[in-house]
C-alpha positions in Angstrom: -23.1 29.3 5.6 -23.6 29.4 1.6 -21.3 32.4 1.1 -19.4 32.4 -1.7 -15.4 33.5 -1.4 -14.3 37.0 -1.6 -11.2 38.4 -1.1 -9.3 40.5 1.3 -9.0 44.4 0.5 -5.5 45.8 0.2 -3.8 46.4 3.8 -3.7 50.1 4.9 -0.5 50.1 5.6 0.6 48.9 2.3 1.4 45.5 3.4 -0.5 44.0 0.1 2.8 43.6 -1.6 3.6 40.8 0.5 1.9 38.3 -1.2 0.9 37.9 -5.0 -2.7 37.6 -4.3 -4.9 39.0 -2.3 -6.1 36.6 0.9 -9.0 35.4 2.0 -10.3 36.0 5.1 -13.5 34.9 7.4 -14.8 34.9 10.1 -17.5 32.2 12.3 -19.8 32.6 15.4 -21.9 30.5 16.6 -21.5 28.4 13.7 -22.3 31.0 11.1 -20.4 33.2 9.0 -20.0 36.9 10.4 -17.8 38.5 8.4 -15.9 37.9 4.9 -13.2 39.6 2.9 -12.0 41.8 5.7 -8.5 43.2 6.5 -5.4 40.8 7.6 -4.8 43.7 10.1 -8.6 42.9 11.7 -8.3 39.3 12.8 -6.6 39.8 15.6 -9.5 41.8 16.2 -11.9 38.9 15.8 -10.1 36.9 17.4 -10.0 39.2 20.8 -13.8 38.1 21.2 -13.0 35.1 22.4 -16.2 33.2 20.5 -15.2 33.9 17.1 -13.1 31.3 14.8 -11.2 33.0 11.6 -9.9 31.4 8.4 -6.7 33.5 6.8 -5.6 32.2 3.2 -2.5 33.3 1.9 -1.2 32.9 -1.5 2.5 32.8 -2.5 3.4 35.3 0.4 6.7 36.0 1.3 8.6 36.5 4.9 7.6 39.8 5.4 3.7 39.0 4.6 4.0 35.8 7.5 5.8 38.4 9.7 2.4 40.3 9.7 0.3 37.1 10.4 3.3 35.8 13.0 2.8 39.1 14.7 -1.1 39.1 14.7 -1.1 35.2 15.8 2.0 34.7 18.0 3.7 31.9 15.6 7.4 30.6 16.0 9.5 31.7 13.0 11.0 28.3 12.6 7.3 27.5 11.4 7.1 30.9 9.8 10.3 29.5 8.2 8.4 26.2 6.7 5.6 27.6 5.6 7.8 30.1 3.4 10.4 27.7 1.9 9.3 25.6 -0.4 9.8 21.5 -0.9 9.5 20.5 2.5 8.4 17.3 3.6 4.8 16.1 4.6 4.6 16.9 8.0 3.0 18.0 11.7 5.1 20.0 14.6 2.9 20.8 17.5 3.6 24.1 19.1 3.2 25.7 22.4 -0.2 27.4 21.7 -0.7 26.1 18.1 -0.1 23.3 15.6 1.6 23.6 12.2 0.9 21.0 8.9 2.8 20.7 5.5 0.6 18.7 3.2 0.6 18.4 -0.3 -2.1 18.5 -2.9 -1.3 16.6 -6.2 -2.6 17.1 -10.2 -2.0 15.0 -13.2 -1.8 17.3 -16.2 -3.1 16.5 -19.4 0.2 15.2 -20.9 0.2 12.9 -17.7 2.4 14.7 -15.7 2.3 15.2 -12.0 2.2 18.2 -10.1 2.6 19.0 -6.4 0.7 21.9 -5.2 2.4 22.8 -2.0 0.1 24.0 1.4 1.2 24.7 5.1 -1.6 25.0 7.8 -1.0 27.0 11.0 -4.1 25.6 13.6 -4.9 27.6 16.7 -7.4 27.8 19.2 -9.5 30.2 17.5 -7.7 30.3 14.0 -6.9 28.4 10.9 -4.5 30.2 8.8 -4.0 28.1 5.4 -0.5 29.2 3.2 -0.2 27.6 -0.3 3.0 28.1 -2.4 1.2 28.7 -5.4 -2.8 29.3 -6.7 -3.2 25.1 -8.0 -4.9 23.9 -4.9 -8.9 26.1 -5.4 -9.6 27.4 -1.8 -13.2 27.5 -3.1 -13.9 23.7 -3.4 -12.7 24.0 0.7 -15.0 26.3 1.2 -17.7 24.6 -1.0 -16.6 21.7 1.5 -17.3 23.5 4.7 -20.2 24.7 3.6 -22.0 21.7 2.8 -21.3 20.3 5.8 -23.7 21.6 8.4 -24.1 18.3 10.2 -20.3 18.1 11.3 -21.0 21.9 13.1 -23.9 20.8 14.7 -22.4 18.1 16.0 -19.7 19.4 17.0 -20.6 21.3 20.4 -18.2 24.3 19.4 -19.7 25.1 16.6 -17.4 26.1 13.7 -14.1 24.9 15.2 -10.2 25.1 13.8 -11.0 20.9 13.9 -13.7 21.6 11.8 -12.0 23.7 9.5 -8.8 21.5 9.4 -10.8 18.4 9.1 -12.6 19.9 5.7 -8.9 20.7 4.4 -7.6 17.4 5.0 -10.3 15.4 3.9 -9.8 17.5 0.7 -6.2 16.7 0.4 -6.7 13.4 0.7 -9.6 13.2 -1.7 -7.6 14.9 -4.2 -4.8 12.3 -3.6 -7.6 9.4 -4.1 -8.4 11.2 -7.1 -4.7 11.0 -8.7 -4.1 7.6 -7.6 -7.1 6.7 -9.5 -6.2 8.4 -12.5 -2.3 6.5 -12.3 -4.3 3.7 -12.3 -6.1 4.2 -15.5 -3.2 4.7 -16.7 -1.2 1.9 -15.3 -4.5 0.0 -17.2 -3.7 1.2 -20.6 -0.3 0.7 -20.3 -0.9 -3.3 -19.6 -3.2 -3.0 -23.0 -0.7 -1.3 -24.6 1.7 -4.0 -24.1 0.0 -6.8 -25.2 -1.4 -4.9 -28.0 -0.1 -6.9 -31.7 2.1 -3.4 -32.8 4.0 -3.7 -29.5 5.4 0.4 -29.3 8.4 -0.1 -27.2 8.9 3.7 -27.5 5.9 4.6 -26.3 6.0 1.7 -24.2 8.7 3.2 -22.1 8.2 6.8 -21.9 4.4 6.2 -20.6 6.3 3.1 -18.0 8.5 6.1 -16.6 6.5 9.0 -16.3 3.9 6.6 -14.4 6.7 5.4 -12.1 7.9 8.9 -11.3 4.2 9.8 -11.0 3.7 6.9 -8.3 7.0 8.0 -5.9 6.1 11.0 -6.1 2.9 10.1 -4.7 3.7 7.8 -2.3 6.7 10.4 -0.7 3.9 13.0 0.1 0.6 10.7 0.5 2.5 7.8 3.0 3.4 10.7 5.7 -0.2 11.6 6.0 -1.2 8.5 8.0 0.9 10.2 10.8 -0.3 13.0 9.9 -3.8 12.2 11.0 -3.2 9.8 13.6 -1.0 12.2 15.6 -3.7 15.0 15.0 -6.3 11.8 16.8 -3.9 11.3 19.6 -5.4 12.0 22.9 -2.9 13.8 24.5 -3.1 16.4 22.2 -6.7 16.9 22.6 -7.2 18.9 19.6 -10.3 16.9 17.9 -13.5 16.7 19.5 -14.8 12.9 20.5 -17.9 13.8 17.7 -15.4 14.4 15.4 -12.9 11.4 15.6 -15.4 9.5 13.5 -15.1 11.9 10.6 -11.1 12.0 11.4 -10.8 8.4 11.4 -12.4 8.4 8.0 -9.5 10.6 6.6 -7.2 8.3 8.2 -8.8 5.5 6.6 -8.3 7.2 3.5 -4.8 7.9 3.9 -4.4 4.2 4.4 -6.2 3.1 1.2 -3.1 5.9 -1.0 -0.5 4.1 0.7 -1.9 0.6 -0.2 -3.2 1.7 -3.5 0.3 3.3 -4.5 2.5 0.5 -2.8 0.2 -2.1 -4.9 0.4 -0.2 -8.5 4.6 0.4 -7.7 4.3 -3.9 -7.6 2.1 -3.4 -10.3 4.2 -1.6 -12.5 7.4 -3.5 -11.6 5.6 -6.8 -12.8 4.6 -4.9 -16.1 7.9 -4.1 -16.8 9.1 -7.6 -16.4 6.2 -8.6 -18.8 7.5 -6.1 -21.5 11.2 -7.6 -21.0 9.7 -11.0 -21.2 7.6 -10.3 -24.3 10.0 -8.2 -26.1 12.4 -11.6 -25.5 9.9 -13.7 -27.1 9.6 -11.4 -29.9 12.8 -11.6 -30.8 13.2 -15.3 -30.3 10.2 -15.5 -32.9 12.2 -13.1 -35.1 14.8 -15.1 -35.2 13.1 -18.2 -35.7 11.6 -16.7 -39.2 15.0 -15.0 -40.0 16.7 -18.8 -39.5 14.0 -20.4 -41.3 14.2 -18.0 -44.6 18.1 -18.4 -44.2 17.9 -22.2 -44.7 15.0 -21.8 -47.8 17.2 -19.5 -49.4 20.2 -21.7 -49.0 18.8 -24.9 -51.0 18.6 -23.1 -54.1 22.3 -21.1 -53.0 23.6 -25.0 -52.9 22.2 -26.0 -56.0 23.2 -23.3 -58.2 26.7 -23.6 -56.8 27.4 -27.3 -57.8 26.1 -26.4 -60.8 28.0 -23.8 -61.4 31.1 -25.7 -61.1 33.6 -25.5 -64.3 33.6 -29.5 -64.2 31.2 -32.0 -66.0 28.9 -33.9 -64.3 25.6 -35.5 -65.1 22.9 -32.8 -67.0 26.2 -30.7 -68.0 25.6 -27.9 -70.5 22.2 -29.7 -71.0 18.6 -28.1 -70.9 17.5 -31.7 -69.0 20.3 -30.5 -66.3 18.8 -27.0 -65.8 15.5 -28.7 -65.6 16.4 -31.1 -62.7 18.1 -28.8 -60.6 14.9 -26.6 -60.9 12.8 -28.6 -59.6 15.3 -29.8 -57.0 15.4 -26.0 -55.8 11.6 -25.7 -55.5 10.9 -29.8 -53.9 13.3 -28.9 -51.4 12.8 -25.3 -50.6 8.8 -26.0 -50.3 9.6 -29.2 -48.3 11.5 -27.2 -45.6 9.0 -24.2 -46.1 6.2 -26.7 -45.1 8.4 -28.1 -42.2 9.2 -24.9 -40.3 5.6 -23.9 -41.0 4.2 -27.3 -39.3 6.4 -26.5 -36.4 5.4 -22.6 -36.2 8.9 -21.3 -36.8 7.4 -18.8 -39.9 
């Protein structure tokens, strides 16, 4: 172990268009790392040796460039089918001779939006052949994974197996799902600051609410799957993982159990913040009103006064400076006096 990835030379038979980038190939015995980088066209040669375990990573290939690895590996072209089209559901199929996976691996961007990286896993006896819809998901962190993992190899009496491999893949899938149900809840954090904050952005308010709603189904519709995912990949009918490795398997699962929770608790989460906002922006606007209602009855003393004084009758101070004086100060006791009223009861 320790290599580092290479990549596949072109076919030489010009297949090499059939996928945007070139793949990645290797090859294991006895729980080491033989051969790297080779030829699509070869692993059916490795393979032929009975003791040997390859890895095939496609990028972005299209029907004809499965048709080569359907060809080399026997696979049904309804699978061949899956792993082409894109969008499909989180899922398992078992096969005849092999087992196919469709698992998704998401990224928040930096202006908080969600992206679904796309990956289909055909898992044979002696072959793990890994196609993602497009370069986001870094094959080398998998390989970094299986790599620093010597003590699942050694414990597991085959060596390097396809369970190894596939167990390395799916604990990273599910790390990297961890990782963004983390990060929406950061963010599901700042939003509850943000709406107790004094300015009270109700734009901002509800484009961040949204995105982190649509962020969080989007999660749940591709992480929730995965628990039966790994539990029918620990079945014991299908005797596909070694007893040492259920341990490590049930770990994954475990993990696939703490997404669902995790997103199920911040969709609650969310609902109950957006109830708070509705809530709180109602209170705001009762206080508005209040202080609108208040300065609408202060301004109407001195309204009143001025128009019974302006009244083209005599009356008592009429066309007198000791009038204007007294309806002065009758504007100002009682606009003060109902100032210091609403204030005492916290309407301004």
């Amino acid at each position: 172990m320790g290599h580092t990835p290479s990549e596949a030379a072109p076919e030489a038979d010009g297949t090499s268009h059939a996928w945007d980038s070139p793949p990645h190939t290797r090859a294991w015995s006895d729980g080491k790392v033989i051969k790297e980088g080779f030829p699509v066209s070869e692993v059916s040669d490795y393979l032929e040796r009975g003791d040997t375990v390859v890895w095939l990573d496609l990028c972005s290939p299209n029907s004809t460039g499965l048709n080569v690895i359907s060809e080399e590996l026997g696979l049904d072209h309804l699978a061949v089918e899956d792993a082409v089209s894109a969008h499909e559901r989180t899922k398992i199929d078992r096969y005849r001779s092999y087992v196919f996976l469709n698992l998704y691996a998401p990224e928040v961007t930096a202006d908080g939006t969600m992206v679904l990286h796309e990956l289909s896993a055909f898992v044979t006896e002696h072959a793990l052949v890994t196609v993602r819809q497009d370069a986001g998901l870094d094959v080398g962190r998998l390989i970094e994974r299986w790599d620093d993992a010597p003590d699942i190899t050694l414990g597991d009496p085959g060596g390097v197996t396809p369970a190894v491999l596939l167990y390395g893949l799916l604990d990273l899938v599910v790390d990297l799902q961890l990782d963004v149900t983390q990060t929406l809840d950061d963010e599901a954090d700042a939003l509850e600051e943000l709406i107790f904050e004094t300015s009270f952005p109700v734009r901002e308010i509800q484009q961040r609410s949204f995105r982190l709603r649509k962020n969080l189904v989007a999660l749940r519709r591709v992480g929730l799957p995965m628990r039966e995912v790994v539990n029918t990949i620990l079945r014991r009918d299908l005797r596909f993982v070694a007893p040492v490795l259920s341990p490590y398997y049930q770990d994954v699962y475990d993990h696939t159990l703490r997404v669902a929770e995790w997103t199920d608790g911040l969709r609650d989460l969310v609902a109950n913040l957006l109830d708070t906002r509705i809530a709180l922006q109602g209170n705001r606007m009762n206080e508005v009103m209040k202080k609108v209602t208040s300065w609408a009855a202060i301004i109407a003393v001195p309204t009143a006064v001025t128009g019974f004084y302006g009244q083209n009758v005599p009356y008592p101070g009429f066309n007198t400076h000791w009038g204007f004086v007294i309806s002065t100060v009758v504007i100002i006791i009682l606009s003060v006096s109902l100032y210091i009223v609403f204030k005492l009861r916290d309407w301004l």
